[in-house]
Every structure is written in C-alpha cells, then in structure tokens.
KOLTORNU-252454 format. One record per residue (C-alpha): residue number from 1; x, y, z. Coordinates in Angstrom, 2 decimals. Each point is the difference from the previous one (the first is absolute). Layout:
<tornus>
TORNU  resi        x        y        z
TORNU   NUM        X        Y        Z
...
</tornus>
This chain:
<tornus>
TORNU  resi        x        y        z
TORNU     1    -9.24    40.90   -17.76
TORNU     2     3.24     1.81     0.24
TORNU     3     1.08     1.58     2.40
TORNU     4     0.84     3.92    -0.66
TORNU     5     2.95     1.84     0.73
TORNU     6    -0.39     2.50     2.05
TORNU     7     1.55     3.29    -0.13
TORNU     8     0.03     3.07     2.43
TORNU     9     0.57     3.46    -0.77
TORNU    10    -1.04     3.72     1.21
TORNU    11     0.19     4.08    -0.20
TORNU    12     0.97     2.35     2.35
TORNU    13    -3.27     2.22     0.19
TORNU    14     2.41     3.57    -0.27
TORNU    15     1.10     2.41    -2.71
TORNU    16    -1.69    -0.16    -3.24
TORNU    17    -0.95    -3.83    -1.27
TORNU    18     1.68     0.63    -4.23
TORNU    19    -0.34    -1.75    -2.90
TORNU    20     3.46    -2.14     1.21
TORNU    21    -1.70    -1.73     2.82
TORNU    22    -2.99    -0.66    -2.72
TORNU    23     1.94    -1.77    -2.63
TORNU    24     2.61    -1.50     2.31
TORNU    25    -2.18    -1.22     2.48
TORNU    26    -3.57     0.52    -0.12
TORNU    27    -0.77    -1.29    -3.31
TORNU    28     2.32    -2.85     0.60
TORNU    29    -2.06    -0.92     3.07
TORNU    30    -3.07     0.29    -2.28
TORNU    31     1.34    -1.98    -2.79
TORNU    32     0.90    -3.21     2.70
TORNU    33    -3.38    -0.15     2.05
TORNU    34    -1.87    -2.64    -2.03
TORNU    35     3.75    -1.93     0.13
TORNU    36     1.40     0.44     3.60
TORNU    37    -1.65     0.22     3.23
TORNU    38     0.76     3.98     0.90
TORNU    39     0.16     1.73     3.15
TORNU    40     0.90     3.30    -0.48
TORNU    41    -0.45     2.63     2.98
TORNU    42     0.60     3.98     0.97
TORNU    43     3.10     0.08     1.58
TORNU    44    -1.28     2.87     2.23
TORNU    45     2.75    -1.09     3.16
TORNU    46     2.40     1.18    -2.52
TORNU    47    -1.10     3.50    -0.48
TORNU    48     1.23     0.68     3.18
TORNU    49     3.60    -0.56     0.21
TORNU    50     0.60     4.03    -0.66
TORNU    51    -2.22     0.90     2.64
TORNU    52     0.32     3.93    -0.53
TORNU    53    -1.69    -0.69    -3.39
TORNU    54    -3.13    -1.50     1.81
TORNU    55    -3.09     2.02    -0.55
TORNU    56    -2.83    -2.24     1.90
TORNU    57    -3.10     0.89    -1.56
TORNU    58     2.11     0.27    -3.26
TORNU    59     1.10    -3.13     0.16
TORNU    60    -3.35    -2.16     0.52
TORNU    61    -1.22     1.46    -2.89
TORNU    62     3.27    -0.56    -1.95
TORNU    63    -0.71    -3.20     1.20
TORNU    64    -3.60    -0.46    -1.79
TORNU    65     1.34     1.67    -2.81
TORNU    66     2.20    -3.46    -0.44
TORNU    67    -2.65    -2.02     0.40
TORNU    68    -1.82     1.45    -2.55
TORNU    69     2.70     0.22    -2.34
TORNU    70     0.32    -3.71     0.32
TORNU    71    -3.59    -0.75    -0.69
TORNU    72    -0.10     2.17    -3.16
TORNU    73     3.51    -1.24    -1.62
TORNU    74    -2.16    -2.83    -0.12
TORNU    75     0.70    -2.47     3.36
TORNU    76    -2.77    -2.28     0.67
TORNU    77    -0.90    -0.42     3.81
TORNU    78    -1.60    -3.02    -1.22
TORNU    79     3.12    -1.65    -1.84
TORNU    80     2.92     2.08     3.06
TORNU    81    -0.15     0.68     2.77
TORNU    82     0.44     3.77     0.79
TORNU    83     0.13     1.46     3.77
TORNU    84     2.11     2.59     1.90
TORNU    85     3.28    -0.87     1.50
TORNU    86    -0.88     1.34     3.33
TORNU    87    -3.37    -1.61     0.41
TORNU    88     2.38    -3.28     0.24
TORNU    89     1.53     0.00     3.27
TORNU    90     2.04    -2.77    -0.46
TORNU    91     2.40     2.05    -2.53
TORNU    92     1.39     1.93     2.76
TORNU    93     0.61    -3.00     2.37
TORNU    94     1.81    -2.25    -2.72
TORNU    95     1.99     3.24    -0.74
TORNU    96     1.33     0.70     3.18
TORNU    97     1.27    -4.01    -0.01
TORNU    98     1.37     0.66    -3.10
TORNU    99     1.81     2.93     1.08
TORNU   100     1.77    -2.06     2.96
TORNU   101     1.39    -2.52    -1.77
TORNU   102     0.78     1.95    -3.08
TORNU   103     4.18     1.63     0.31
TORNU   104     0.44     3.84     0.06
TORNU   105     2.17    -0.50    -2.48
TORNU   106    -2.41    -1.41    -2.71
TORNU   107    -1.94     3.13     0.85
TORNU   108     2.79     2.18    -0.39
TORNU   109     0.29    -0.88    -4.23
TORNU   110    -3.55     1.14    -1.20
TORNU   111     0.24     2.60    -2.21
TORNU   112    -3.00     1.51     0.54
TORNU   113     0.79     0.34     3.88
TORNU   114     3.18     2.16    -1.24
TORNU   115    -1.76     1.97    -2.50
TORNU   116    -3.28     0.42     2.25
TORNU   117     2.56     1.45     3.05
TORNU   118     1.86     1.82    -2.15
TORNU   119     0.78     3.56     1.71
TORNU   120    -2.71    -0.62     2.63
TORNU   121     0.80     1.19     3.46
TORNU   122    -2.30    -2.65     1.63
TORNU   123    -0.53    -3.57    -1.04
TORNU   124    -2.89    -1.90     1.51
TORNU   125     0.70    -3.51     0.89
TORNU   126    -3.17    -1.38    -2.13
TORNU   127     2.21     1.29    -3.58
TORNU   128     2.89    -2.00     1.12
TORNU   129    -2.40    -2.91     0.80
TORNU   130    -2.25     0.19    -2.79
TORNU   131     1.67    -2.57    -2.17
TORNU   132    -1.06    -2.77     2.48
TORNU   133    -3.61     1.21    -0.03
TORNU   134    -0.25    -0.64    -3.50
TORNU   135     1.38    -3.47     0.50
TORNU   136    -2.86    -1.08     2.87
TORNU   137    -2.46     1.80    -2.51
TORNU   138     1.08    -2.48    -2.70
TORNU   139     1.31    -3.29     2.48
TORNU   140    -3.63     0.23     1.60
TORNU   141    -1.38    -1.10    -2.55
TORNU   142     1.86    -2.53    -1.70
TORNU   143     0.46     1.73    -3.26
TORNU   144     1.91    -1.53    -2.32
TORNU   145     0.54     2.91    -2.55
TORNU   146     0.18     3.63     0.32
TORNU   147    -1.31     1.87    -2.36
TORNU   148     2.13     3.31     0.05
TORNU   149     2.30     2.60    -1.41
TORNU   150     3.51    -0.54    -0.75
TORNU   151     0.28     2.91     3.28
TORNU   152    -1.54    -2.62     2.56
TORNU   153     2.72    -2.53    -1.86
TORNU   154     2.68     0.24     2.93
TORNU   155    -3.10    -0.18     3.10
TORNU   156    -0.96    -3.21    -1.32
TORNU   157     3.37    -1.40    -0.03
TORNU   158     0.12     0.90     3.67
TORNU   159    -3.11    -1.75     0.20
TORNU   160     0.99    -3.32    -0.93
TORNU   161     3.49     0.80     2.15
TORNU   162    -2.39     0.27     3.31
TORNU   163    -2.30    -2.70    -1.11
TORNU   164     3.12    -2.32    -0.73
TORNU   165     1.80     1.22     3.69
TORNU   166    -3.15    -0.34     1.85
TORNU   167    -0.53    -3.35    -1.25
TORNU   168     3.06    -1.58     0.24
TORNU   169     0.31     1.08     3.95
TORNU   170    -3.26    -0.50     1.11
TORNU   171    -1.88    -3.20    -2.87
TORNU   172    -1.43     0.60    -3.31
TORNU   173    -2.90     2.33     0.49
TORNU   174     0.62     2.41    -2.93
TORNU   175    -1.09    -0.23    -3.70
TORNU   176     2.96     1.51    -2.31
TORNU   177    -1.14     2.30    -2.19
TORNU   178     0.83     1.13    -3.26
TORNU   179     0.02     3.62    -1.57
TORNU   180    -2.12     0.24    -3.67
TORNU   181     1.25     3.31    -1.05
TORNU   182    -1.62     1.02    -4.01
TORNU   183     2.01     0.97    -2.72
TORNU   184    -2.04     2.99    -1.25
TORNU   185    -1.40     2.42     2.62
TORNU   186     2.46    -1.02     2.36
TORNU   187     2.26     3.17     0.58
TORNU   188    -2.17     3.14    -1.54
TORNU   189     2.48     3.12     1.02
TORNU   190    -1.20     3.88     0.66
TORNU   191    -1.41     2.09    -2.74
TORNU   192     1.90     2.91     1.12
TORNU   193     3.35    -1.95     0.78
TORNU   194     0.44    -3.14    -1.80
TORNU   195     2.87    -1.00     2.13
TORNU   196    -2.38    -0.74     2.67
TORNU   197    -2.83    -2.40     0.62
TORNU   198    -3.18     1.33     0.16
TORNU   199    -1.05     0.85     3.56
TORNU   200    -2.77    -0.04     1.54
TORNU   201     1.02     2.31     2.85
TORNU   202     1.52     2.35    -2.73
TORNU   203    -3.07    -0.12    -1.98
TORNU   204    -2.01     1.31     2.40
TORNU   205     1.64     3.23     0.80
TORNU   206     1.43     0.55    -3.39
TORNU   207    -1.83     0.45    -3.25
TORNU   208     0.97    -1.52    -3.58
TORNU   209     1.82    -2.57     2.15
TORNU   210    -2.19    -3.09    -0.12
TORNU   211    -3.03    -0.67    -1.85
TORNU   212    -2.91    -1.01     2.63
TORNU   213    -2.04    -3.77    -0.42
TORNU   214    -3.07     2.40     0.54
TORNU   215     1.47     3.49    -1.05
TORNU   216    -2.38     2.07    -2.55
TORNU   217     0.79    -0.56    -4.20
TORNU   218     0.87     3.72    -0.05
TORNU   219     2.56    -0.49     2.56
TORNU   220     1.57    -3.29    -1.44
TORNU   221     0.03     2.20    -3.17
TORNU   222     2.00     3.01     1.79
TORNU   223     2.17    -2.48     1.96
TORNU   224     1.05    -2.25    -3.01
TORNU   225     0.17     3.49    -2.01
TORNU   226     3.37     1.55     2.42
TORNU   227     1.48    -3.18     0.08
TORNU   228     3.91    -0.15    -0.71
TORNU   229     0.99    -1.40    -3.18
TORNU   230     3.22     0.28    -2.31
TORNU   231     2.30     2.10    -1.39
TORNU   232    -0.34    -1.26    -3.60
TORNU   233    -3.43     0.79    -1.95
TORNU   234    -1.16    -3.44    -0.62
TORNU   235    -0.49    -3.25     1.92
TORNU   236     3.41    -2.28    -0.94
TORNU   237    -1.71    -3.15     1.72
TORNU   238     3.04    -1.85     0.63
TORNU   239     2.15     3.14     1.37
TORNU   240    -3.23     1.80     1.66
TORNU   241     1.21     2.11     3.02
TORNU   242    -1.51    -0.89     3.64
TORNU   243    -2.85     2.46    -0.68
TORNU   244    -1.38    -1.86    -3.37
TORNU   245     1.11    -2.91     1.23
TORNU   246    -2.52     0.55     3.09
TORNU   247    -2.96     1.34    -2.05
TORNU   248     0.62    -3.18    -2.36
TORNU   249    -0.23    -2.33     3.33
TORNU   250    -2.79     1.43     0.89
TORNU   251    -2.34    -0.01    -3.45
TORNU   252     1.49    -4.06    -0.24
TORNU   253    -1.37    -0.20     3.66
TORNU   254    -3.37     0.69    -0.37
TORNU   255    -0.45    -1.12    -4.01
TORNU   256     1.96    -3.06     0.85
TORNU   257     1.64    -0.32    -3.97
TORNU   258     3.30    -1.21    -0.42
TORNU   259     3.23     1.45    -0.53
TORNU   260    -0.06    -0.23    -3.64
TORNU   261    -3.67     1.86    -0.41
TORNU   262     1.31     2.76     2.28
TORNU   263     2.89     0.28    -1.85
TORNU   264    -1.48     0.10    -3.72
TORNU   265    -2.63     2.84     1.48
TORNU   266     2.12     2.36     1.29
TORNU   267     3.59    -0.20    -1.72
TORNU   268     0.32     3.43    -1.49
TORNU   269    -2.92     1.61     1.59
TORNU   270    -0.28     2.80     1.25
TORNU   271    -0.26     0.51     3.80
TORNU   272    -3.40     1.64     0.14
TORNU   273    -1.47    -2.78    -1.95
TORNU   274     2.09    -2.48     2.55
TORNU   275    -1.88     2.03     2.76
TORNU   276    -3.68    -0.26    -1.72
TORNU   277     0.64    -3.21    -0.53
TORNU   278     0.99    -1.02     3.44
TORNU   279    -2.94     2.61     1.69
TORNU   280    -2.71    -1.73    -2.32
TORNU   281     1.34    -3.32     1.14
TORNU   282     0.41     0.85     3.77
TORNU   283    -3.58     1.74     0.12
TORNU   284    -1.87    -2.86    -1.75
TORNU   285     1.32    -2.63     2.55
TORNU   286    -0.39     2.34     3.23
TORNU   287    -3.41     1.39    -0.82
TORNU   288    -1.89    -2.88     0.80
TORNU   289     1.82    -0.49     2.97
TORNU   290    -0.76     3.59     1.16
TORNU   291    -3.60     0.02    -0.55
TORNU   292    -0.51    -3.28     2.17
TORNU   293     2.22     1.70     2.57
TORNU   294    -2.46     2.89     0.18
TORNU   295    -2.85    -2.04     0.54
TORNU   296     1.89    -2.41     2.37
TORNU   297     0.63     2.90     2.25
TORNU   298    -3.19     0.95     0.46
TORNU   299    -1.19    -3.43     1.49
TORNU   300     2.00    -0.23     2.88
TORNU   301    -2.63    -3.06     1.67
TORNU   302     1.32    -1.92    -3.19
TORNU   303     3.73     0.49     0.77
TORNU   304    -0.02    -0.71     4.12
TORNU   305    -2.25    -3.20    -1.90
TORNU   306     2.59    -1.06    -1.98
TORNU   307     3.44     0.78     2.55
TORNU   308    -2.18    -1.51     2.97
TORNU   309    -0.42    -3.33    -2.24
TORNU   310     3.58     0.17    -1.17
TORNU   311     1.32     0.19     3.43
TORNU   312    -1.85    -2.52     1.52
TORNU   313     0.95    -2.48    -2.07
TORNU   314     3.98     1.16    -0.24
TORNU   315    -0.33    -0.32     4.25
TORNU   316    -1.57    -3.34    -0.43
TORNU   317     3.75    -0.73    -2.10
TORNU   318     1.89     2.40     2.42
TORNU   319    -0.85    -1.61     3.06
TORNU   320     0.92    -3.26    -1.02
TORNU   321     3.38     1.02    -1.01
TORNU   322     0.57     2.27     3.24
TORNU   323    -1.29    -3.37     2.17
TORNU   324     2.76    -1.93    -1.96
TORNU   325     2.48     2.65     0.59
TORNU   326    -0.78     0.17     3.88
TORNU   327     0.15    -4.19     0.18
TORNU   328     3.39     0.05    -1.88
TORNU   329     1.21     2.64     2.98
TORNU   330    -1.28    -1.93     3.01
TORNU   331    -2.22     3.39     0.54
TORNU   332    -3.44    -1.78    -1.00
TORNU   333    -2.66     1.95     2.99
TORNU   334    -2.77     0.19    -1.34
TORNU   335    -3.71     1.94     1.25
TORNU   336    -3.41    -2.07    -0.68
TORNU   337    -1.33     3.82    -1.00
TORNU   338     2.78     0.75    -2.45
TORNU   339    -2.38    -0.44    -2.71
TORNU   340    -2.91     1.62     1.53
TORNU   341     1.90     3.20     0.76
TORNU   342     1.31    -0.37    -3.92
TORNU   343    -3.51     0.27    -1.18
TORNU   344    -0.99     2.54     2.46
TORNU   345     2.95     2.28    -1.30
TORNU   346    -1.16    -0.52    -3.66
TORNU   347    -3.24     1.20     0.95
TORNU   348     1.03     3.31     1.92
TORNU   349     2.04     0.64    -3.19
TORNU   350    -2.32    -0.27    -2.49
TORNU   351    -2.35     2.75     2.09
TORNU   352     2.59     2.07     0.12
TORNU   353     2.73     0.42    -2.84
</tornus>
C-alpha cells in the first residue's frame, strides 16, 4: 500500500468563520481526506496573542463552534484526525525551541505582524512570536503539504527557513514542507470593501462584511445584496472592477465552473441577476453545512468524542517528534509518568471544557 501524504492545517477559533475559509480551506481539506493522511486541529494557542480581545467563556465556546464547523463542512474523524491545539502540549514546547533558534530578524518581515500592530500601543510578545508557533504546529507532525491560503503563503516559507536552520545546526530531524495553496477560493475579499480580504475579526463586529459558513439564507441574501460592485451597468467580465470581480470569485468558488462558463453567464448581465445568481449559489452549498452545524452543537459528548480521539493520536505523533527534537539538543530527561500524567490531563479536560 502507499503510503499517504500527509498534510496539516488549522483555524483560529475567533471572529466570524466566512464562506473564504470554506472554499479555501475547508472544502479543500474535505476534498483530500480519502487521498492524504490529514491532521487538521483548532489553533486555539493562537487566539491569544491579542490578549485584550480574550473573552474566556467566549472563547471555549468559539472554540466548539470550530469543531463543529469542521464536522459539518464535511471532515471525517474517521478518515482526519481533528483535536484542539491546546489539548497537545507538545505545541507549546516545540514552539518555544523554535523561537530560540529562529533570528529576530526573520520575525521582523511578516506582514501580518506589521499589519496586526499597526497603531497598537501595546504589543504582546506571543504576536511577534506567533509565526514560529505555526511552524512547531506543522514541523510536529511531519507534514509534507500545507493546505492554506495564499495569506499563510509567507509563514510557511518561514517554516521551511526554521526547519532548514534547525536542521543543519543541530542533524536532520525536520520534514520540509510544502505550501498547497487553491486557485479558486483562495483570496475571497470583503463584501463591503473589496480591497480587503474577508475577515473574520471584521465580520464579526460589522454587518454585510462577510458572509458566515453557518450564517442564516436571509442574511447571506442581505449581505451579498449591499455588496460593492461597479460603476458601469453591466458585468464586462474581462474589465470587472474589484467588487464584481469578488462576487464572480466567490459564485466560481462554491459552483466550481470554469472561467469560460462564468464568463458566458454573466457578460452583460445585470448586477442584481449577478447577485441572485451568486446568493442562490452561495446558499445551496452553505445550507447543508449549517443544518449539520446546528445539530452538531447540540451534542457536545460527540465533539469532546471526536477532539479527545484526534488528540490522542496527534500526541502519539507529537511526542515522538518533541523526543527527537530533545535527543538532537542533548536535553533528552525524560519522566516514566510522562504519559500517565498525558492521559490523566485528557481526562480532566474532557469533564470539563
């Protein structure tokens, strides 16, 4: 048998999940799961890099919220494996090796550091940092690929940067990974400003801005409805402005035609047919998805079920890695009840979250 690839991806469990993490990610992850061996997490450690913005009890259920959207896009616990970042202690300790052997000055480049800090009087340490917490998530596990958005494009290069550095001082330890960023879906920009990607964070506080995985038909309607589009009457397909030329991306994303059948439907129509069109397209695809959500939410003994079995198995993987990492150093202590007090944790969490 062959062996599968395996890939490694996750969501931050804030703001609003839209309909750009759906086609660029989520149904990507759903399409590969009968080809690729997936591990695919809630990157809950991440939500907290802008501490101020932490709402506890908010959170956790922000967190469940994930989980379920995950299920009903259509991720099979049986085919992935699907856990909670933070249930997986050893994410945190490959991240703070990471962060000593990775340069300031790699750091200092992201782009979404400088736009995240952007006119903010205080900076926690864990936003400056955060790029090499994505790398243990994915170096943990040996993924090859990275299923992701062309956004996350510039963290995985910094990935394979620390993997390649750490490996060349300390012994080859480190799969290199690749990213596999989708043509369609990839970049799905604001309703409201189609200059701008679609944020979660701004979706959440601002209506029209997004268009929610799990938000109600009526409000996909209203949303898609006040979204920006051109001066001119008509679509002109091949000079469309960035507010067509979102709503376009979008109905391609979810109906998954090519450029040519999007182009012979809608050059020289109207805008509110462009809009129908694209609502009737969006709804059919996310409907589905909502309803299983619903249920999903209300069986939370399925959920801690599923994440409890996910992260089991990804520590099972982590560990290894982390035991490699520690020989490579010269820092390999171990405790005969490191594995005891692993299952012991697992079981105080799943009575509690």
């Amino acid at each position: 048998m062959t062996k599968k690839i395996r890939v490694f991806s996750g969501i931050q469990p804030t703001g609003k999940l839209h309909v750009g993490n759906y086609t660029g990610a989520l149904s990507t992850w759903v399409a590969q799961q009968d080809n690729f061996e997936g591990i695919y997490c809630v990157v809950d450690l991440h939500a907290l890099t802008i501490p101020e913005n932490v709402v506890p009890a908010k959170l956790n259920e922000k967190v469940w919220k994930a989980v379920s959207i995950y299920l009903a896009a259509g991720l099979d616990p049986k085919k992935s494996d699907i856990f909670i970042q933070s249930m997986v202690p050893e994410h945190s300790e490959l991240a703070w090796i990471l962060n000593c052997v990775t340069p300031m000055g790699w750091l200092n480049r992201m782009t979404q550091f400088k736009a995240k800090s952007a006119n903010r009087e205080n900076v926690g340490t864990g936003l400056f940092t955060y790029p090499t917490l994505m790398a243990a998530d994915i170096l943990l596990y040996d993924a090859e690929k990275v299923p992701a958005g062309d956004d996350q494009k510039q963290h995985i290069e910094l990935t394979r940067d620390i993997a390649e550095r750490f490996n060349t001082m300390f012994g080859k330890v480190f799969t290199i990974p690749e990213p596999m960023i989708g043509k369609a879906g990839a970049r799905i920009m604001g309703l409201d400003d189609p200059s701008k990607k679609m944020s979660k964070s701004v979706g959440e506080v601002t209506l029209y801005h997004s268009i929610g995985i799990v938000d109600e038909p009526d409000l996909i309607a209203k949303s898609i409805k006040k979204a920006k589009t051109d001066l001119g009457p008509v679509v002109v397909y091949d000079a469309a402005g960035e507010g067509v030329r979102n709503l376009l991306n979008i109905y391609q994303a979810v109906t998954k035609e090519t450029d040519d059948q999007v182009k012979e439907k809608f050059e020289g129509k109207g805008y509110g047919f462009l809009k129908k069109e694209v609502t009737e397209a969006v709804c059919e695809v996310l409907a589905p998805v909502r309803q299983r959500y619903l249920a999903l939410m209300e069986d939370r003994a399925y959920l801690k079920s599923v994440v409890n079995k996910g992260a089991e198995h990804a520590h099972l993987l982590a560990s290894k890695k982390v035991s490699q990492v520690r020989d490579a150093l010269g820092i390999s202590f171990s405790s005969p009840n490191l594995e005891k007090a692993f299952f012991l944790r697992k079981e105080l969490l799943s009575k509690t979250r």
